[in-house]
Structures are given as C-alpha cells and as structure tokens.
C-alpha positions in Angstrom: 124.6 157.4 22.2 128.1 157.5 23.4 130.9 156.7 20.9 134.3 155.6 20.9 137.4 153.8 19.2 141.3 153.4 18.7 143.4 155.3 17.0 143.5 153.2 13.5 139.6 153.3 13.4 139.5 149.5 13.2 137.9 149.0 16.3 134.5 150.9 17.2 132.1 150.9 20.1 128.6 152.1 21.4 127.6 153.3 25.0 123.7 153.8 25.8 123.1 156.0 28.7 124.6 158.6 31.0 128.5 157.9 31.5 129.6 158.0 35.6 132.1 159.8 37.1 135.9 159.2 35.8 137.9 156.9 38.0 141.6 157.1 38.0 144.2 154.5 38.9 148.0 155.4 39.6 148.5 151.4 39.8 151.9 150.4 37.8 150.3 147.7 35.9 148.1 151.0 34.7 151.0 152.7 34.4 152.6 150.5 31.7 149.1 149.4 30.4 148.4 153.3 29.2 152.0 154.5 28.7 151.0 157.1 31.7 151.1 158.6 35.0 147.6 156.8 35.3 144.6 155.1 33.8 141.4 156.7 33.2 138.3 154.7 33.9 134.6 154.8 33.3 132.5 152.2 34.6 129.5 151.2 32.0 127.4 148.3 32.2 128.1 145.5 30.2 124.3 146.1 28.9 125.5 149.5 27.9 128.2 148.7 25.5 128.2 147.4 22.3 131.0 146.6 19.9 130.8 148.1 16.8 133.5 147.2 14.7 136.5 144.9 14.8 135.9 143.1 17.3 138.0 140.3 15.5 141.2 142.9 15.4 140.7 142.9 19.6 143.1 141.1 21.6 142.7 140.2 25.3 145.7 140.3 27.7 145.2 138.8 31.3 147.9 141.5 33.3 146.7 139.8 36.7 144.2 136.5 37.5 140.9 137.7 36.2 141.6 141.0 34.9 141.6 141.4 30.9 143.4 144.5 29.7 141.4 144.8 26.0 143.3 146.4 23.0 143.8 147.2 19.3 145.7 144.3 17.5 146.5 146.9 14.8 147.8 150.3 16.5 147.7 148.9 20.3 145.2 151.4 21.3 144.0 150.7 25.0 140.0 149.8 24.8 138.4 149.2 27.9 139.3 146.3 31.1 137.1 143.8 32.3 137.1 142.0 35.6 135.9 137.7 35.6 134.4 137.9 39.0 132.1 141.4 37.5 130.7 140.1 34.3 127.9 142.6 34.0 130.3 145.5 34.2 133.4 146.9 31.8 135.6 150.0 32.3 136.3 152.4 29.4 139.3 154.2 28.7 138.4 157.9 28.7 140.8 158.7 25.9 139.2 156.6 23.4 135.7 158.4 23.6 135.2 160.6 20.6 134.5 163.7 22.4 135.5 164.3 26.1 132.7 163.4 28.4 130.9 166.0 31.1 132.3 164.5 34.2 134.6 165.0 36.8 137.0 162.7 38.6 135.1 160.2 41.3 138.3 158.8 42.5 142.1 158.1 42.2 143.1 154.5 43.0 146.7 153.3 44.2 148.0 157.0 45.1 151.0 155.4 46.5 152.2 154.3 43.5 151.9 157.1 41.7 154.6 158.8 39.5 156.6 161.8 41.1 156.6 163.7 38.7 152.7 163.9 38.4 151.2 163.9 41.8 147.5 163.1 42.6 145.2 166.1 42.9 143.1 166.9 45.7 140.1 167.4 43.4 138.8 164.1 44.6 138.4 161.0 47.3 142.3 159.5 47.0 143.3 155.9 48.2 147.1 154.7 49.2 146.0 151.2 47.8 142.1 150.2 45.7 139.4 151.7 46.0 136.7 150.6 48.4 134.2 148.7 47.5 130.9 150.5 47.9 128.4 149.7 50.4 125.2 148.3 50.2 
C-alpha cells in the first residue's frame, strides 16, 4: 500500500498496486496550479485509490471544462486532478506521496510552455503541446 497526504495532515489517501511512470506537464495552468516549473503526475486507477481522511476538508476547482484540480481546504496542498470524460482514472501529485516512488519520468507534456529558466530534460519522450493519446 501506497500512501500519501497534504502538508497539514488533514487530508490522507491510499494507492493499491504498482505506481506507473511519472508524467510531467510544463502546461501554465500547471504552472500556477503547483506553484512550479511543472506538474508531476501519476496516473492510478480510480479503483486504486482511496481516500483516507478529510475528504470533507477537499475542495474541487474546475481550471478548464471537465478538468478538477483537487486540493487541501486547510494548507492548499495540491492532491491529485481528475478528468469528467476519464472517470475510472485520477492523477496524483508525486510530491504528496510519503516516500518518493521507484520510477522514472514517462513523459513531459506542453514543453513549449515551459519556464526558461528550467528547461525540459532529454531524459524522456517530450511534446510541444499534450501528450498523445496511446494507441490501441
């Protein structure tokens, strides 16, 4: 089991199951969202994750039709984001695990819009705009 919270403790959550790759957006709505060069995302099932504690202290922001930026009422912490057309899925904030996960960086999103004075690596698969959608 995979855990995680904000910074006042008032809000914990579970993961079950192996963690994927980190994805990374430069996007400025992620910019502002995290208070960062970037976001950093893992993709967990909805099936996966479990709140813990306070979920009544969570507020919901919609930054863009469909997409819910979830936080800590109390310190503001950034929890996770969730998309209304992919129910079954959520993305985590890496930085609110309690211990750093195993993994490496699957992507960086938005490159284009990234800050100048922190430049995407080369470490991994870079987009100018999203990231594309995997094929079946």
């Amino acid at each position: 089991m995979i855990e995680g919270g904000c910074l006042c403790g008032g809000v914990r959550y579970a993961i079950t199951g192996a963690l994927a790759d980190v994805q990374v957006c430069h996007c400025q709505s992620c910019q502002k969202a995290q208070g960062g060069p970037f976001a950093t995302n893992i993709p967990v099932d909805r099936a996966c994750f479990e709140w813990r504690r306070g979920e009544a202290q969570i507020r919901d922001y919609e930054s863009s039709p469909g997409k819910h930026r979830l936080f800590c009422g109390r310190c503001g912490s950034p929890l996770i984001s969730r998309r209304d057309a992919m129910p079954q899925a959520v993305r985590v904030r890496a930085g609110t695990l309690d211990h750093a996960p195993a993994a490496h960086i699957a992507s960086q999103a938005f490159t284009a819009e990234a800050v100048p004075w922190w430049p995407p690596g080369d470490d991994a698969p870079c987009f100018a705009g999203p990231r594309p959608k995997a094929r079946k």
